[in-house]
N, C-alpha and C positions, 0 to 999 in steps of 0.2 A: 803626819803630812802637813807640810805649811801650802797651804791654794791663796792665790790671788784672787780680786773678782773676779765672776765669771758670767758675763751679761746674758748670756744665752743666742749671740749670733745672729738671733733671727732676722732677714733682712726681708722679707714680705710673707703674706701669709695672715689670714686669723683663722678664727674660728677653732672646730678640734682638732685640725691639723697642728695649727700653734700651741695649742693648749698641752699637748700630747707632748711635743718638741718641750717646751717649758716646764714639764712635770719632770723629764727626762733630765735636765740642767739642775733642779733642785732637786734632785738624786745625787748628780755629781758633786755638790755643794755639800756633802752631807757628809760625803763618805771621808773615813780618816783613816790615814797608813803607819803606816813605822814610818819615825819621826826624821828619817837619815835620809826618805823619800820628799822632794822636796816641788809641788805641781807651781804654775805659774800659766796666767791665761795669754795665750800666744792668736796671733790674727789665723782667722782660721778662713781655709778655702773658699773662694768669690766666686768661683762657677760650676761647682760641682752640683752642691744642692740649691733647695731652697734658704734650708737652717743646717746653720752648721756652728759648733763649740770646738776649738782644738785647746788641749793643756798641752805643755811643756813639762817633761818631768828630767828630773836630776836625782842620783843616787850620792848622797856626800858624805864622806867619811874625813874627818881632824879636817874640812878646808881643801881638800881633794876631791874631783870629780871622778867618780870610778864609772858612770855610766850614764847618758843621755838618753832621749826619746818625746816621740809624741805620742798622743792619743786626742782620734780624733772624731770629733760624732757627727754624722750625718744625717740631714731627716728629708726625705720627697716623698711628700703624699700621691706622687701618680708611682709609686711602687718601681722602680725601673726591673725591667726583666733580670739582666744580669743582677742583681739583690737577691730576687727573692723577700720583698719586704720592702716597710716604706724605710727604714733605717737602715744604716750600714757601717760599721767602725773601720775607723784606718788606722794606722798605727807603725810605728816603727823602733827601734832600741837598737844602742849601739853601744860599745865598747872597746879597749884594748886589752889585749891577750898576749902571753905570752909565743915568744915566736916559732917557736916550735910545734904550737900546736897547729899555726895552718898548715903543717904538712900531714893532719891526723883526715884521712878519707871520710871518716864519720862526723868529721866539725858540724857539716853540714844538718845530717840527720837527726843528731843531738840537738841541734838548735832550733830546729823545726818540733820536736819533741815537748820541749820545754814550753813554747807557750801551750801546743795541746796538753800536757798535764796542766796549767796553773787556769786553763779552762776548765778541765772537768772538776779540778780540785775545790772550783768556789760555785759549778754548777751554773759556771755561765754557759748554757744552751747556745750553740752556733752553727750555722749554714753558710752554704757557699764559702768554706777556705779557703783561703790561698796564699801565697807567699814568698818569700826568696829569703835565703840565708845565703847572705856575700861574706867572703873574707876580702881583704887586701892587706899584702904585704909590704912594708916598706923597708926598704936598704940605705942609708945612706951612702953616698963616692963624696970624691973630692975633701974639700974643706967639713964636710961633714961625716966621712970616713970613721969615725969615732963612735960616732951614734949608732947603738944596740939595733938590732933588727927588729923590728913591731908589727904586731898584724891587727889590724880592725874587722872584729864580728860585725854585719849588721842583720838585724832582723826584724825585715818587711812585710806586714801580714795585714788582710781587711778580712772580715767577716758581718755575716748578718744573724745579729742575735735575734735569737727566738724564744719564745713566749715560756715559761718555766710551770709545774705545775703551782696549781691553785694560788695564783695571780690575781690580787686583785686589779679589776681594771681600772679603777681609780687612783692608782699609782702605774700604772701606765702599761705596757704591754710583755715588759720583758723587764729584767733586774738588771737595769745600768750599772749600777755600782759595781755588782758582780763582775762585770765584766771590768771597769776600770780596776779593780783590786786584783781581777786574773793578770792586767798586764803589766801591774805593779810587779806581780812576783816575778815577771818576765824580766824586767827592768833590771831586780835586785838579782836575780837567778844571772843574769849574764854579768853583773857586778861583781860577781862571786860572793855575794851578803847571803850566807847562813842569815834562818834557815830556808830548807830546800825542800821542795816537793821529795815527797818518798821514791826514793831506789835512783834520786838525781844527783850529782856530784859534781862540786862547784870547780870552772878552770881555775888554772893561775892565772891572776891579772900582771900584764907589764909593769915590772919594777918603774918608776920615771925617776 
């Protein structure tokens, strides 16, 4: 994984609110992926939280981009209801597919699948799911008549990580990393980058 800085966001706030937010960032700072995975620190959302850290990830293969996304962290210490916690990830991963498969019924379900296995697989503990798996297909007409047909996955999802057993609380309340490296594999899983969570199988990506 190549990361760029990553300041920690925090735009008000001290105390162990901040502190908590901060232990959380040098977590992210820590953690390392397969090397083809590439984070970069992108401006992250002005009005949602208090603190907020967003990456940028890229999957790259010979100088080709096979797969985009973000991940995004959130921290409000007044707990918002809708959470369920003072933290909350947002995230999202995108890609092109061969064109064929947006006519498979289950694109959708699979895709949804995928990040719950590469959750349980790194035992990142999560609350309040939710999410969308969009396709879009494109056609070219006219002057562009030529051009292959292509369909873009994306896959939208926030969650509120939760507390893992025998946690020490001086590393903060939950395993960040855990979770960045689950949606790593989301990243590389819609890349089609082997390897794969057990019993998954990788699409074909659009020839370009």
């Amino acid at each position: 994984m190549t990361l760029s800085r990553v300041p920690g966001g925090a735009r008000d706030g001290t105390g162990a609110a901040a502190d908590a937010f901060q232990r959380a960032v040098r977590a992210l700072r820590e953690v390392r992926l397969r090397p083809d995975v590439v984070l970069t620190e992108v401006p992250a959302p002005a009005r949602i939280a208090p603190h907020a850290v967003a990456l940028g990830g890229d999957v790259l293969a010979d100088g080709e981009e096979l797969a985009t996304g973000r991940f995004i962290l959130l921290h409000d210490p007044a707990a918002p209801p809708e959470w369920g916690g003072t933290f909350r990830v947002v995230t999202y991963v995108r890609a092109d597919l061969e064109a064929e498969m947006g006519a498979d019924p289950l694109l959708g379900r699979v895709g949804w699948s995928w990040l719950e296995e590469a959750l349980a697989a790194h035992g990142a503990r999560a609350g309040a799911v939710g999410g969308t798996v969009t396709r879009v297909l494109s056609e070219g007409y006219g002057a562009l008549a030529d051009r292959p047909p292509s369909v873009d996955v994306e896959v939208r999802a926030s969650w509120t990580p939760l507390p893992g057993a025998g946690r020490d609380a001086a590393d903060g309340p939950f395993d960040v990393a855990a979770h960045l490296r689950a949606w790593a594999v989301l990243l590389c899983t819609v890349a089609g980058l082997p390897p794969l969570p057990e019993g998954v199988s990788a699409l074909p990506r659009a020839q370009r």
